[in-house]
N, C-alpha and C positions, 0 to 999 in steps of 0.2 A: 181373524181379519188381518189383513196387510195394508198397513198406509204407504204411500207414494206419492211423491211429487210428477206431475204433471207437469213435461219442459217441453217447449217448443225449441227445436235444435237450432245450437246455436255454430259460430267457425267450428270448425274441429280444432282449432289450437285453445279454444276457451272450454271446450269441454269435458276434458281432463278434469281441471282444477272445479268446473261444476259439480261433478259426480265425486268429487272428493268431499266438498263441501256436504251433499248429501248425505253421503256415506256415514262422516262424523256429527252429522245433526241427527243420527239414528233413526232416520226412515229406512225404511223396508225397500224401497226401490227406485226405480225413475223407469214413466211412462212417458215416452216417446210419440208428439203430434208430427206430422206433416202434411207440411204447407209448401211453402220454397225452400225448404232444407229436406232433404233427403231422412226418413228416420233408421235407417239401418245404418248408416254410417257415423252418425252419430250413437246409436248404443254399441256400434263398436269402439268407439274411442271411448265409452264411458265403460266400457267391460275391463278394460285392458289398464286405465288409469283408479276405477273402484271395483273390485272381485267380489268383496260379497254383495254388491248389491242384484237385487233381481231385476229383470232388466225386461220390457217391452215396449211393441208398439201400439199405439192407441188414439186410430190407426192410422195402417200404410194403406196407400190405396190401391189395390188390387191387380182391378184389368189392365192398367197399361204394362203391367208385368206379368211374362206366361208364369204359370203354378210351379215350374220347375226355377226357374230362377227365383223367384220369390223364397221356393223351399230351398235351394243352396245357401239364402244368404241367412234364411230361419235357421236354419242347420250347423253353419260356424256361427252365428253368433251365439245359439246355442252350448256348443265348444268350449266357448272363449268366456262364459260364463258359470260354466262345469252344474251343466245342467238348469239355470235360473232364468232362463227364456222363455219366455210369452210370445206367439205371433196374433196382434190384432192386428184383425184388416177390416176392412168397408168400401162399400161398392162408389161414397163419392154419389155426383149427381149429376145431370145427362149434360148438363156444358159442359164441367169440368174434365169428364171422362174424354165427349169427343170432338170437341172443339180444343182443348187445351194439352190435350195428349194424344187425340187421334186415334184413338180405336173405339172398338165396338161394348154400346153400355146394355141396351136392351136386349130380355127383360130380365133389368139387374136382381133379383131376388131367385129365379132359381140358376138364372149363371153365379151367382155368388156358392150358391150350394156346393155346384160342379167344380167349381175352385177348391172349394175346400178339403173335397172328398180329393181331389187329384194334387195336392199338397200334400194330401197324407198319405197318398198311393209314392208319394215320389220319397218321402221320409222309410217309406216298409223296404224301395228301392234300395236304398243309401243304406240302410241293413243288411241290405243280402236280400235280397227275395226278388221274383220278379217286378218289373211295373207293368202296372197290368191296367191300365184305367180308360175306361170306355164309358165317357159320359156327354150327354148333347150338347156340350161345349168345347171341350178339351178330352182329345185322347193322345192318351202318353204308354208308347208300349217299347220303347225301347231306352235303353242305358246296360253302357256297358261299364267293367271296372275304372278302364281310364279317363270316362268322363265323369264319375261317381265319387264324391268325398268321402265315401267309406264309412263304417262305423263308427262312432265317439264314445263311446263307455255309459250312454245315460239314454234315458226313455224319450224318447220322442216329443221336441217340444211340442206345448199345449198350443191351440188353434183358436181362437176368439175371435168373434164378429161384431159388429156395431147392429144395432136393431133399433125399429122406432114401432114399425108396424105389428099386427098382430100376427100374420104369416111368417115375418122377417124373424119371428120372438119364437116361432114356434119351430122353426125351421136351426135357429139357434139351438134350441133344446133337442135336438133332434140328432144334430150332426158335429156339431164346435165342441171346445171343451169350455168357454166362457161366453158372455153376451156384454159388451160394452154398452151403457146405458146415457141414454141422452141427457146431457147435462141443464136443460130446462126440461123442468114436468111439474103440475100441482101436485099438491099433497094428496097422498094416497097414491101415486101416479106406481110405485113400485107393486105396492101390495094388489092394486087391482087391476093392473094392468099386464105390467113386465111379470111378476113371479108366476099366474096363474098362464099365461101361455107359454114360458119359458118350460111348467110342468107339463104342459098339452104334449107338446113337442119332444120332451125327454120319455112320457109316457108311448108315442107313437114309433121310439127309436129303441125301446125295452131300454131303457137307461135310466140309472137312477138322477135324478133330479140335483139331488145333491153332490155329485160329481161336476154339476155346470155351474160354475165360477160366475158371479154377479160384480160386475166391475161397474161401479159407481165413481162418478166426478163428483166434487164439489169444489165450489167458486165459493172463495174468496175474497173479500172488500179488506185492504187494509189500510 
């Protein structure tokens, strides 16, 4: 098990000295929300000012960003962290996506899929291999070296999604490497709900179950 702090990003000139803070209070990482701060820009300045910490986001929100930019910035931050990168994402909800960002939300659960899969088509990219991804969202078939970041020395950061419903859980299990888990639920709400379609889903995808990372919040009162 990993603990982490949950930060909502703050200036990029305070958040150096945060991730320091963390670092030396012996948490295992910082999970990066956004809201009106950007969360990639902030775990870059927290990569750069604390290195061993593991670093994601939790989450960034998706659509208004195509899967290849999303995956360039997974990718160096990835880097800059020598391997301890996490990308959580989440599809948000149909104001926010396209009244506040302006593009297209529906229907957010298998456009999220096609994301995901084409995030990872673009990371096999940035390897060496072709991109190759033809999916009823997003297809992405060309990148050449000079637009390509290249290789980094480490496996492919992990890919996690936020889930609430039982398709979202199962589809998680299926394709992600994690499932970020809603931060209100009743008791039981893990074991009867979230784990047993997260197993639907990992079973449907020949995946072991226990490969899918269970990312739990908890709040708080102090």
């Amino acid at each position: 098990m990993h603990v982490d702090v949950m930060l909502t990003p703050k200036p990029l000139q305070q958040m150096g000295a945060a991730a320091r803070q963390i670092e030396q209070a012996g948490f295992d990482g910082i999970l990066f929300t956004e809201a009106g701060r950007t969360a990639y820009l902030s775990a870059a300045a927290a990569a750069i000012a604390a290195p061993a910490l593991e670093l994601s986001t939790g989450v960034a929100v998706a659509f208004p960003r195509s899967p290849m930019v999303t995956a360039q910035s997974a990718w160096e931050l990835h880097e800059a962290t020598e391997g301890k990168f996490r990308l959580g994402l989440g599809t948000q909800v149909r104001t926010h996506v396209m009244r506040r960002y302006g593009t297209d939300f529906d229907p957010p659960g298998p456009r999220i899929r096609d994301y995901i899969q084409a995030v990872k088509a673009c990371f096999a990219g940035f390897r060496g291999e072709a991109l190759d991804h033809h999916g009823p969202y997003y297809e992405l078939t060309w990148l050449n070296r000079q637009w390509s970041p290249g290789p980094i020395g480490f496996d492919d950061p992990k890919v996690d999604v936020a889930a609430v419903n039982p398709w979202m859980l199962r589809m998680a299990g299926e394709v992600a490497d994690g499932v970020h888990v809603h931060p209100i639920g009743e008791p039981g709400y893990l074991a009867r709900h979230v784990l047993p379609n997260v197993a639907i889903g990992a079973e449907a995808g020949e995946r072991d179950v226990a490969d899918v990372a269970i990312i739990v919040p908890v709040n708080l009162i102090v």
